[in-house]
TORKOL-4160 file (C-alpha; in steps of 0.2 Angstrom, whole numbers, padded with zeros to 4 digits, m for minus):
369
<pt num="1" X="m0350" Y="m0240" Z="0204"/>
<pt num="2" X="m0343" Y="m0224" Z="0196"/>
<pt num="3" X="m0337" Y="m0229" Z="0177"/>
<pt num="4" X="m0318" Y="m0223" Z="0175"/>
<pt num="5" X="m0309" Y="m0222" Z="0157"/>
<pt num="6" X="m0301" Y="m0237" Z="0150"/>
<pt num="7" X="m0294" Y="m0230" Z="0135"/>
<pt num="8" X="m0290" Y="m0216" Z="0122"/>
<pt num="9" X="m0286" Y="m0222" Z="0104"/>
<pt num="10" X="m0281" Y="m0208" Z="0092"/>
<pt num="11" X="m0282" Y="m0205" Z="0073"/>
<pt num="12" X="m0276" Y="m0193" Z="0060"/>
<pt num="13" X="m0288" Y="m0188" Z="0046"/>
<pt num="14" X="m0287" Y="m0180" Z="0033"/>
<pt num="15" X="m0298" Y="m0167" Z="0023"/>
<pt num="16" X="m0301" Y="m0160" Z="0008"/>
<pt num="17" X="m0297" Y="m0141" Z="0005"/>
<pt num="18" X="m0307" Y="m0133" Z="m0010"/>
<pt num="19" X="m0301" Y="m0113" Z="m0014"/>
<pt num="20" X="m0286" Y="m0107" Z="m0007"/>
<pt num="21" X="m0283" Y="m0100" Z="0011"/>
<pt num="22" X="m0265" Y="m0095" Z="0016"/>
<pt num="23" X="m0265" Y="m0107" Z="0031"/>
<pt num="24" X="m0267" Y="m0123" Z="0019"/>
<pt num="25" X="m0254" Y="m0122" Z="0006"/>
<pt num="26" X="m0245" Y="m0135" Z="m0005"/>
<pt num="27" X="m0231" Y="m0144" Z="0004"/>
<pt num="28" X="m0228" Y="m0160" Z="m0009"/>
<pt num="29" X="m0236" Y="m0164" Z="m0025"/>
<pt num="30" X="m0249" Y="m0173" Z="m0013"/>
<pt num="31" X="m0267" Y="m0164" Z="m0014"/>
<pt num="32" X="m0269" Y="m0151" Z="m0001"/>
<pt num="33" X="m0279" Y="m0157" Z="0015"/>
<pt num="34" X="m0283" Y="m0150" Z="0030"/>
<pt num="35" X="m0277" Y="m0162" Z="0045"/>
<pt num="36" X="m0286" Y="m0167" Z="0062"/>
<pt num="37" X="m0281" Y="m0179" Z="0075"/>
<pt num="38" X="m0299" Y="m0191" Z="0080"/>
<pt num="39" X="m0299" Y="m0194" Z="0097"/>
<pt num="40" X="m0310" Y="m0207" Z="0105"/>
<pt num="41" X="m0311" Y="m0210" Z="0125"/>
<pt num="42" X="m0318" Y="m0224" Z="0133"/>
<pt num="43" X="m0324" Y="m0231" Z="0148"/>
<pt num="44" X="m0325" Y="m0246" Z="0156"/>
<pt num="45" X="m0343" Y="m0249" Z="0154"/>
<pt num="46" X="m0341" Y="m0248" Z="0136"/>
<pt num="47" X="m0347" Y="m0229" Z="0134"/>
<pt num="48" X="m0339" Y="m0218" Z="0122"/>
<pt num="49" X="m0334" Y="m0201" Z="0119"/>
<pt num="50" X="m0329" Y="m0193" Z="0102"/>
<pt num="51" X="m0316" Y="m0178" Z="0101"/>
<pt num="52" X="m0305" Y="m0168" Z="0088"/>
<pt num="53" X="m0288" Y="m0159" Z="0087"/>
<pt num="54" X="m0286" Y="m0147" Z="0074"/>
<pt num="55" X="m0268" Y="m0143" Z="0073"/>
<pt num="56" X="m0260" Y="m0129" Z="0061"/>
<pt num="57" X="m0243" Y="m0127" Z="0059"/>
<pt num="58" X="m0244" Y="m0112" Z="0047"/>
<pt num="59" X="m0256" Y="m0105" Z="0065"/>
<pt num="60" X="m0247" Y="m0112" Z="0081"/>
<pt num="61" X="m0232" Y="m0125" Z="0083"/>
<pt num="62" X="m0243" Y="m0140" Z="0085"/>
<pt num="63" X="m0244" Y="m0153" Z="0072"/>
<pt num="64" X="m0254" Y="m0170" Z="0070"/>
<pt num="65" X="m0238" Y="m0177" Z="0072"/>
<pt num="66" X="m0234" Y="m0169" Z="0089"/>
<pt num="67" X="m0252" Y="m0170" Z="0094"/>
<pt num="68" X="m0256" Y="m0189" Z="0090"/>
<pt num="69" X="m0239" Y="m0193" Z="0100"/>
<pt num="70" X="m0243" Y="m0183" Z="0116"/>
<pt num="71" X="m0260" Y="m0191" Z="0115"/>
<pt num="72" X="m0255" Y="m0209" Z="0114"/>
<pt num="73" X="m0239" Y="m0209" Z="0124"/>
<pt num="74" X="m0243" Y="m0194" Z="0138"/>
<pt num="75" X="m0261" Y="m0188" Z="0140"/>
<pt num="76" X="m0269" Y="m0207" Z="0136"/>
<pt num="77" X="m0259" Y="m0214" Z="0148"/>
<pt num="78" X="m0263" Y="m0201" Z="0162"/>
<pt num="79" X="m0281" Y="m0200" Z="0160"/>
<pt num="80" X="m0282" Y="m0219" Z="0160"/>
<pt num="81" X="m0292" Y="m0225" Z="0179"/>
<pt num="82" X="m0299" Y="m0206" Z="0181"/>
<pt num="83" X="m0318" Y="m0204" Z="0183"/>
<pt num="84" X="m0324" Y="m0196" Z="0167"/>
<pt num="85" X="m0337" Y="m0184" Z="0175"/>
<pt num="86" X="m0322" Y="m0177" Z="0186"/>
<pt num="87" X="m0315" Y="m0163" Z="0171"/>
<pt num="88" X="m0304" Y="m0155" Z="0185"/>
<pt num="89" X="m0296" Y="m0171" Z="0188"/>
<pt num="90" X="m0294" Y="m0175" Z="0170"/>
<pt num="91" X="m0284" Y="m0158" Z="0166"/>
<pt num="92" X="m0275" Y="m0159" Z="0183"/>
<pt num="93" X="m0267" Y="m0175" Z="0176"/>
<pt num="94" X="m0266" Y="m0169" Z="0158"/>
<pt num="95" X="m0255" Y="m0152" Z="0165"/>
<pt num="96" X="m0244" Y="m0164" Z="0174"/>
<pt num="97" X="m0239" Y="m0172" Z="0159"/>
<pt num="98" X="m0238" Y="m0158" Z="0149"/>
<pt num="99" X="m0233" Y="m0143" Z="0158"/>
<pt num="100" X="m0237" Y="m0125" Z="0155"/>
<pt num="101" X="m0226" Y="m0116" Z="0144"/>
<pt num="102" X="m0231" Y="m0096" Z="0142"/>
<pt num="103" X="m0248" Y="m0103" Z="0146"/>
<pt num="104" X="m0258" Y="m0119" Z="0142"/>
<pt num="105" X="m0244" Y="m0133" Z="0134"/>
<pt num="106" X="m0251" Y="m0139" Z="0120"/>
<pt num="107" X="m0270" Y="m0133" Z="0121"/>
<pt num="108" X="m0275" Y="m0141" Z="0102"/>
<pt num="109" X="m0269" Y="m0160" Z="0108"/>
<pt num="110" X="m0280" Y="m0157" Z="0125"/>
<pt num="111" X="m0293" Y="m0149" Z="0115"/>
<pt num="112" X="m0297" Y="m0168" Z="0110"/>
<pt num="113" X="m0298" Y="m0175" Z="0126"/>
<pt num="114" X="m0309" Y="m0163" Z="0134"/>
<pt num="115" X="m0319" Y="m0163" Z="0116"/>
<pt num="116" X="m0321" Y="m0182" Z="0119"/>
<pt num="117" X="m0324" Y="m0181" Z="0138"/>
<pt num="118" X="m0338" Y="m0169" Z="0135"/>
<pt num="119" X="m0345" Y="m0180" Z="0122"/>
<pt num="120" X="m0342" Y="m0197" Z="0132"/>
<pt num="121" X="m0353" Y="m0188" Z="0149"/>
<pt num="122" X="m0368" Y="m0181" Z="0139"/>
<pt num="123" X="m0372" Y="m0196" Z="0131"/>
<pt num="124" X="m0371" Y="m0206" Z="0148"/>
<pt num="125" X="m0380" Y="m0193" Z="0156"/>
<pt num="126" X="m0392" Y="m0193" Z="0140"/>
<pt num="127" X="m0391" Y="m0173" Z="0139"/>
<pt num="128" X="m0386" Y="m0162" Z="0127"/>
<pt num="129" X="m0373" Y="m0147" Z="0130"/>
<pt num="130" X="m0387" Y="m0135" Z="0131"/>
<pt num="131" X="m0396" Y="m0146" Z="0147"/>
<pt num="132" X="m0379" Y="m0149" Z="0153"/>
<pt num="133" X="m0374" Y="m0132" Z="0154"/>
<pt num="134" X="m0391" Y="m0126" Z="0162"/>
<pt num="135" X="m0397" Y="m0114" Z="0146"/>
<pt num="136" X="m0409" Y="m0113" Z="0136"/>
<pt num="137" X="m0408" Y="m0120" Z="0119"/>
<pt num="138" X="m0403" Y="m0108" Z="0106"/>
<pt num="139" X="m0404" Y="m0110" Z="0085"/>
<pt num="140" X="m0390" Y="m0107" Z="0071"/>
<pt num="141" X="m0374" Y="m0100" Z="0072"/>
<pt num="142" X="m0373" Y="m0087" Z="0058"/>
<pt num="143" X="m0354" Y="m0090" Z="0048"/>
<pt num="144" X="m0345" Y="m0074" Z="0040"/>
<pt num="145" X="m0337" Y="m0077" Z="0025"/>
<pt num="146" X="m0316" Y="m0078" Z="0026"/>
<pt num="147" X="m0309" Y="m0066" Z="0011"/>
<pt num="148" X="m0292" Y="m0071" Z="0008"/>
<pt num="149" X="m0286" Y="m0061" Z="m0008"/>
<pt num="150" X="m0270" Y="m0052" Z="m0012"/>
<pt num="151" X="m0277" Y="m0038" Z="m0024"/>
<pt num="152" X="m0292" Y="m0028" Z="m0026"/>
<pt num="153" X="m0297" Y="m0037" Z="m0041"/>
<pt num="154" X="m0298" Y="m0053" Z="m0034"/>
<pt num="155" X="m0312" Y="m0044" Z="m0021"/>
<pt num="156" X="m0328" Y="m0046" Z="m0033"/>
<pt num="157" X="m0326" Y="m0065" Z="m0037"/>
<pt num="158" X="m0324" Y="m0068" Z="m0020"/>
<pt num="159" X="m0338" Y="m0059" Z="m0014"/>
<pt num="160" X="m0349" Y="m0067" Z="m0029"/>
<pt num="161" X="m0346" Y="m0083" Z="m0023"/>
<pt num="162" X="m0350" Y="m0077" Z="m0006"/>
<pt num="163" X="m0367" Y="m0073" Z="m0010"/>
<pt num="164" X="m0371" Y="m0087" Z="m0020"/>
<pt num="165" X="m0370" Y="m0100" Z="m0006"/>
<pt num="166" X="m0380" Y="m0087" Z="0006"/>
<pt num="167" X="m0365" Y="m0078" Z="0016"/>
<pt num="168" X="m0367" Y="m0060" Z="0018"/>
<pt num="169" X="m0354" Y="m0053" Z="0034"/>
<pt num="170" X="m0336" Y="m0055" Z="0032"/>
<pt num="171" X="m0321" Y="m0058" Z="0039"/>
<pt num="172" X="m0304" Y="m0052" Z="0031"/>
<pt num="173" X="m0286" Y="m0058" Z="0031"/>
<pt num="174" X="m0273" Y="m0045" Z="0032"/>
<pt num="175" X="m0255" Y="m0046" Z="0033"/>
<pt num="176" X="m0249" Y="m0045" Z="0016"/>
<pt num="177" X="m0242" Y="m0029" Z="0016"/>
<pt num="178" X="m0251" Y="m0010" Z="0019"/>
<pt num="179" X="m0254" Y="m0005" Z="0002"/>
<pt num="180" X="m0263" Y="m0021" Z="m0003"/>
<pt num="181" X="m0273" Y="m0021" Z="0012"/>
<pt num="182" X="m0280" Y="m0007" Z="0012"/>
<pt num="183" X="m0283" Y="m0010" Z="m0007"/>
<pt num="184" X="m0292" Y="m0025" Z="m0003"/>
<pt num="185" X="m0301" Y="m0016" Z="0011"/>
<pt num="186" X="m0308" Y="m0002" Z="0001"/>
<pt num="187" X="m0314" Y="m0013" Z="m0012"/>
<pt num="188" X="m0323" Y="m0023" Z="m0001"/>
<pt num="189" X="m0331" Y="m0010" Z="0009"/>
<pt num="190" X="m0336" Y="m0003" Z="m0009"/>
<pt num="191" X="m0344" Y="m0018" Z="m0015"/>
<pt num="192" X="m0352" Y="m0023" Z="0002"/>
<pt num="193" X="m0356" Y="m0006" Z="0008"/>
<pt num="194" X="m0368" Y="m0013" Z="0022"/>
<pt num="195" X="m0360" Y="m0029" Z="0028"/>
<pt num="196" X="m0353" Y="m0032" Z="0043"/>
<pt num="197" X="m0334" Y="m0034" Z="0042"/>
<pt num="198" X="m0320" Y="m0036" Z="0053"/>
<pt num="199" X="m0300" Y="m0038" Z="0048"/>
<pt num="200" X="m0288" Y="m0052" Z="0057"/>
<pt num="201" X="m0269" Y="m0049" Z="0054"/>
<pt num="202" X="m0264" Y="m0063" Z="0062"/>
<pt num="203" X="m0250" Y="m0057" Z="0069"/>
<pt num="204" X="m0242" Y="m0047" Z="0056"/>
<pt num="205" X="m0240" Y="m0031" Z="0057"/>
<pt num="206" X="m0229" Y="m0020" Z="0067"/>
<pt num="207" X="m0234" Y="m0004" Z="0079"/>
<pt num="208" X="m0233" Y="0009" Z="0065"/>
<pt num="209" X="m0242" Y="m0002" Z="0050"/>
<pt num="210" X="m0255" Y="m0008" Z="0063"/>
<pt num="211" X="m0258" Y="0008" Z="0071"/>
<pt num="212" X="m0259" Y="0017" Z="0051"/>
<pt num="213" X="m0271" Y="0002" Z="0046"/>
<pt num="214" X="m0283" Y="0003" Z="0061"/>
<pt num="215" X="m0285" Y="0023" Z="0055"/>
<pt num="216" X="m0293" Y="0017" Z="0039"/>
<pt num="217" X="m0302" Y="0003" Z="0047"/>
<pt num="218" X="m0311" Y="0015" Z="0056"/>
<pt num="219" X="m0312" Y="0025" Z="0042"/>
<pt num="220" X="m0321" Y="0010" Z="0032"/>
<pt num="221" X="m0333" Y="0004" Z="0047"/>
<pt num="222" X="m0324" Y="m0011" Z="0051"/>
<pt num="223" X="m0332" Y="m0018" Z="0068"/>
<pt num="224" X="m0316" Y="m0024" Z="0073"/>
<pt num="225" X="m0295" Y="m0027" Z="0072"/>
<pt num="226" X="m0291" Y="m0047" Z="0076"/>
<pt num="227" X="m0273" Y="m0050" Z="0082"/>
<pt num="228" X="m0265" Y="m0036" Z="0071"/>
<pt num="229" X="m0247" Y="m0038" Z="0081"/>
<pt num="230" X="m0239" Y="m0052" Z="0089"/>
<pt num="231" X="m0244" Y="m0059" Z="0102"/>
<pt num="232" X="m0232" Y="m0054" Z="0112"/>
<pt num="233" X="m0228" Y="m0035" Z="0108"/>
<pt num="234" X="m0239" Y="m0029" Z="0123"/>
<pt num="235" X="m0232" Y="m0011" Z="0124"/>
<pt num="236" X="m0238" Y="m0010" Z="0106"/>
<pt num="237" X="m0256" Y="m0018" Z="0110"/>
<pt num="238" X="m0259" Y="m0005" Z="0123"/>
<pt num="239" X="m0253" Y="0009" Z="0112"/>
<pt num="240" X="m0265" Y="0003" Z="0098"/>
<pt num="241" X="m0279" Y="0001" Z="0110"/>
<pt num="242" X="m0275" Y="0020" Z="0117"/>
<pt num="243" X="m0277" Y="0026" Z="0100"/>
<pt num="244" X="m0295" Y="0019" Z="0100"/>
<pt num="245" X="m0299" Y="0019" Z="0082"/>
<pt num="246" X="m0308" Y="0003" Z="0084"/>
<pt num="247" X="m0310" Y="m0012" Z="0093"/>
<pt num="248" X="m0294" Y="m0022" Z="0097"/>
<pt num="249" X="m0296" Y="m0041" Z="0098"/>
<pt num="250" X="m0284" Y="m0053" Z="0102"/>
<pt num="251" X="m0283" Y="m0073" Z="0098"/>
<pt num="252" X="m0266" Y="m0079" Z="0096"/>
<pt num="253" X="m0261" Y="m0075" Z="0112"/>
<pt num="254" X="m0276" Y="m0080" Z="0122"/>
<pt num="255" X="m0275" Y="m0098" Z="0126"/>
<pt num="256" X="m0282" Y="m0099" Z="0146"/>
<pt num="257" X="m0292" Y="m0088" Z="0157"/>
<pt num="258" X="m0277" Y="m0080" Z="0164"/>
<pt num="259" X="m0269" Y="m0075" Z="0148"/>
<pt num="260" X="m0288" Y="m0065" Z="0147"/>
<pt num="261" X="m0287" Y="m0059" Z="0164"/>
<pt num="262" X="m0270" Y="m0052" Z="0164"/>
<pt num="263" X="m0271" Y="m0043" Z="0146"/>
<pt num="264" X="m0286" Y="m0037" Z="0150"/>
<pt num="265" X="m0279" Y="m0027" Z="0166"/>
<pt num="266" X="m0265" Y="m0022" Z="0158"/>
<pt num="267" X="m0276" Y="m0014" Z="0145"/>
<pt num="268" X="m0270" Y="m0023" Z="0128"/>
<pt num="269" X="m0287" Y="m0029" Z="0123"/>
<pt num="270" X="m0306" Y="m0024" Z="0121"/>
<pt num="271" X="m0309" Y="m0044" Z="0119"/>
<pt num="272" X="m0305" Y="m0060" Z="0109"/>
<pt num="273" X="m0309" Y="m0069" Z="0097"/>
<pt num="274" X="m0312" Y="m0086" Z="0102"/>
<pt num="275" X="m0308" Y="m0100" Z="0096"/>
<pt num="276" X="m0313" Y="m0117" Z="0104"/>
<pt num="277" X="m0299" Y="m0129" Z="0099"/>
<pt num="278" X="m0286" Y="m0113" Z="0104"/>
<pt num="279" X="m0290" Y="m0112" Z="0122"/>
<pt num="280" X="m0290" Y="m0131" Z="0125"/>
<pt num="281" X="m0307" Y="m0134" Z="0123"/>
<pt num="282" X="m0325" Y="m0132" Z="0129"/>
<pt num="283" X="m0320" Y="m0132" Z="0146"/>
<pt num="284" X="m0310" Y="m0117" Z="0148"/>
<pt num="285" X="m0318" Y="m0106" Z="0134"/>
<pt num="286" X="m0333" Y="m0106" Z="0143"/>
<pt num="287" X="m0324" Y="m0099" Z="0158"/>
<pt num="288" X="m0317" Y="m0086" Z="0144"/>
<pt num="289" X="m0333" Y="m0080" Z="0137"/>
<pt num="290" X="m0340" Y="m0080" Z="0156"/>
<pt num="291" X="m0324" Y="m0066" Z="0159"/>
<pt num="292" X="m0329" Y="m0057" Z="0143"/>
<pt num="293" X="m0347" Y="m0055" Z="0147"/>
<pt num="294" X="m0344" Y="m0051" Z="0166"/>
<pt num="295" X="m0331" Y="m0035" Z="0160"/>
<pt num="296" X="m0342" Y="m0030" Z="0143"/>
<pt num="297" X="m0327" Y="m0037" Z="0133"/>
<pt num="298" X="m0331" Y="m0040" Z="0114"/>
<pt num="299" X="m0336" Y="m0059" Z="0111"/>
<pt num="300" X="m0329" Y="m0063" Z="0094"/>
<pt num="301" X="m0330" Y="m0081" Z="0087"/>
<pt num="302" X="m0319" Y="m0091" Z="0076"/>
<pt num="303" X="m0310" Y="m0106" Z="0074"/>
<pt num="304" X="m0296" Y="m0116" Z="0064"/>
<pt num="305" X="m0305" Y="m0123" Z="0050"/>
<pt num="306" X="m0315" Y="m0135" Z="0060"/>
<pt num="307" X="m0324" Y="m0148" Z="0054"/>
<pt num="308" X="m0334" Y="m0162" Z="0059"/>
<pt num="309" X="m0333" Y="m0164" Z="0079"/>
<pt num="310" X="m0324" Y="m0149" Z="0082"/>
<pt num="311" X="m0334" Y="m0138" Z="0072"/>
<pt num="312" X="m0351" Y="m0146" Z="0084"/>
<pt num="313" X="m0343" Y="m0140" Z="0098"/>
<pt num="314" X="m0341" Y="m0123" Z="0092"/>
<pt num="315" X="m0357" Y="m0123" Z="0087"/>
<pt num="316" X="m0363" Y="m0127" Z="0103"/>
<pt num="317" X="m0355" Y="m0117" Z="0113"/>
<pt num="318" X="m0357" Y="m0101" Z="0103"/>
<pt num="319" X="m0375" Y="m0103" Z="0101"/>
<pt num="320" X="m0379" Y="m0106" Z="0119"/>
<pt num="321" X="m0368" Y="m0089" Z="0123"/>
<pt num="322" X="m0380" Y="m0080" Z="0110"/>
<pt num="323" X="m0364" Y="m0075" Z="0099"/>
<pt num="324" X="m0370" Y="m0059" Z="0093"/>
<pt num="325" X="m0359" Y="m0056" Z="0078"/>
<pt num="326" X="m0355" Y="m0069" Z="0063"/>
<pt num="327" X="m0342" Y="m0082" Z="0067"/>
<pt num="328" X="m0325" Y="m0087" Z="0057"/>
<pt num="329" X="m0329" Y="m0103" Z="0056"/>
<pt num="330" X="m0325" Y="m0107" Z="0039"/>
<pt num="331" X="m0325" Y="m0127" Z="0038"/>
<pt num="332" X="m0339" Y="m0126" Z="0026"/>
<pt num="333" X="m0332" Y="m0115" Z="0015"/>
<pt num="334" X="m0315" Y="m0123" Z="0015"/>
<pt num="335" X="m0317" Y="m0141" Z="0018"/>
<pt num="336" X="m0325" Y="m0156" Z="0009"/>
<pt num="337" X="m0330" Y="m0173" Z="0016"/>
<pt num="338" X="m0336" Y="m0178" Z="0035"/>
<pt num="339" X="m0335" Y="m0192" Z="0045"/>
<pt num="340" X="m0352" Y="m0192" Z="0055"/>
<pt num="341" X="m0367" Y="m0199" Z="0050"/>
<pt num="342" X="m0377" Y="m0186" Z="0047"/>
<pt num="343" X="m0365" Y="m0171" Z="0043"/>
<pt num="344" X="m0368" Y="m0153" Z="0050"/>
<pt num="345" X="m0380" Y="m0145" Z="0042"/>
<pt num="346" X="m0377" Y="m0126" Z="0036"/>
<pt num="347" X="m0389" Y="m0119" Z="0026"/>
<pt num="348" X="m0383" Y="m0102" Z="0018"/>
<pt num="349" X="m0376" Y="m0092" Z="0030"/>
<pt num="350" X="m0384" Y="m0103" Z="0045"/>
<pt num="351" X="m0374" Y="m0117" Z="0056"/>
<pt num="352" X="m0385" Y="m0128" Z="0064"/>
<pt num="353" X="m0378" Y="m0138" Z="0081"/>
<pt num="354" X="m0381" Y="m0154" Z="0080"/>
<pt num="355" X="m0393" Y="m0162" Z="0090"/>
<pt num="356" X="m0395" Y="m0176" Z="0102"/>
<pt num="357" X="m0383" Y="m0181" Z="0117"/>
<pt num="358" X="m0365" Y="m0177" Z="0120"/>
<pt num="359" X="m0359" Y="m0168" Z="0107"/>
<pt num="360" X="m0374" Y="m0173" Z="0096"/>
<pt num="361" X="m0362" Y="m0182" Z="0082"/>
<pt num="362" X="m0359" Y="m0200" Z="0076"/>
<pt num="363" X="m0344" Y="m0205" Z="0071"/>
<pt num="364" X="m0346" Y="m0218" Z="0056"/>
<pt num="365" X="m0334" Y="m0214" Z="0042"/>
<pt num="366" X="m0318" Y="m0214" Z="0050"/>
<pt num="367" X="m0306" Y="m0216" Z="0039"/>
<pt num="368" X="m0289" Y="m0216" Z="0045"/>
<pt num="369" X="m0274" Y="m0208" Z="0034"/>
């Protein structure tokens, strides 16, 4: 008799932030933390499956507010009775209860259903994402280092503590205004004259700065400009991309296949930067970085400060793909604390995925805030 899901409890937890990073700043005289949503799906066999939403506010418009709401009073509810190997099903329902808005409604809250739906099919099965997906195992992610300063002084202490826990590519955040940039950039490029670098803007500039910026990123040897416009300012993405300076990539903006698809044809974008907990999950970046291979796109990685059970699943799925650059996935430099048994191990510059079943994690420390 086929196993269907019983129930999905949800949890906010809360981390630790150690250094500063512009998407984590104070709010209260409470410490600062970085806050996740724990989502556990079970069937009615007993088995269970273990996921995480990383909402951002200071990022996207989901918060743990909004995505522990939507999981306990809409997607719970729709996923309850569905078989659990049946993912199309599973999203069907989700979409019906959360509709698309530009593209995938609320991709971060699904991201921990299909997290936990992954996790909850492996270990039944008793294989491990790499058997599951038919590859061959692969070994460590290696992590860039996130340089988030505001002046060129500020460059050397970062990059010294950067290389005193192993990290040597990095990736920088722009957005604060031209001159500091490329202040920053120059320094940095100075001082790590080999490195591989990339710049994300996040968003920030318009087509004039952006365009001005990528010139000196060229210049510099950056590998490649994340998100340097809004997301949706396409005439100036295809202008930028024209000008051809240097790899365009896009993140924001790319939630679902067809978000990839469609700027891809209309020639706004040399790839993405992807991010797991951004697209909805495993599921659908998969079919992403499928597209990106098939059309000799640029395969990127990063994340949203992902810790514990979404930071496995990254792990996973990036070091299946043979990511071939470092990855923003900065949870180890930013966070402290993990609620699994046997936290991830990163040595240096080197992520290890997790072994074992599922996603690989145990879930012993929850501690609910």
């Amino acid at each position: 008799m086929t196993a269907r899901l019983a129930r999905l409890e949800a949890w906010i937890v809360r981390y630790p932030v150690v250094g500063p990073f512009k998407f984590f700043r104070p709010a209260s005289d409470r410490p600062i933390t970085r806050d996740t949503v724990v989502v556990k799906l079970t069937d009615d066999s007993g088995a269970t499956g273990w996921g995480q939403s990383v909402p951002s506010p200071t990022w996207s418009y989901e918060t743990v507010e909004t995505v522990l709401s939507t999981l306990e009073l809409h997607l719970g509810p729709a996923v309850v009775g569905l078989d659990p190997a049946d993912t199309g099903a599973v999203w069907r329902a989700m979409n019906r209860v959360i509709a698309n808005g530009f593209s995938t409604g609320q991709p971060i809250a699904k991201a921990g259903v299909d997290l936990a739906l992954f996790d909850l099919v492996g270990r039944s099965r008793q294989v491990t994402p790499a058997q599951r997906w038919d590859r061959a195992p692969r070994g460590p992610v290696t992590l860039s280092w996130t340089v988030d300063v505001r002046s060129a002084d500020a460059v050397g202490p970062e990059l010294a503590a950067a290389a005193a826990r192993g990290y040597r590519a990095f990736n920088v955040k722009a957005g604060t205004g031209l001159a500091s940039d490329l202040e920053v950039a120059r320094e940095l490029r100075r001082l790590a004259p080999a490195a591989f670098i990339w710049s994300d803007a996040n968003g920030a500039y318009d087509e004039a700065s952006a365009v001005t910026l990528a010139r000196h990123y060229a210049d510099l040897g950056f590998a490649a400009f994340e998100q340097p416009l809004p997301a949706n300012h396409l005439p100036a993405y295809q202008t930028l991309r024209r000008l051809g300076a240097l790899p365009i990539l896009m993140d924001e903006g790319v939630v679902s296949l067809v978000d990839l698809q469609s700027f891809h044809q209309l020639g706004l974008l040399d790839g993405v930067a992807m991010k797991v907990s951004r697209s909805g999950g495993l599921t659908e970046a998969r079919r992403m970085i499928t597209y990106l291979r098939n059309e000799g796109l640029h395969f990127f990685a990063s994340g949203l400060t992902d810790p514990d059970i979404a930071l496995a699943a990254c792990l996973h799925l990036f070091a299946v793909e043979g990511l071939e650059h470092p990855a923003a996935l900065n949870a180890p430099q930013f966070l402290q604390g993990s609620i699994l048994a046997t936290p991830i191990s990163v040595q240096g510059d080197q992520a290890f995925p997790p072994d074992g079943p599922g996603l690989g994690v145990d879930v012993v420390h929850l501690q609910p805030q």
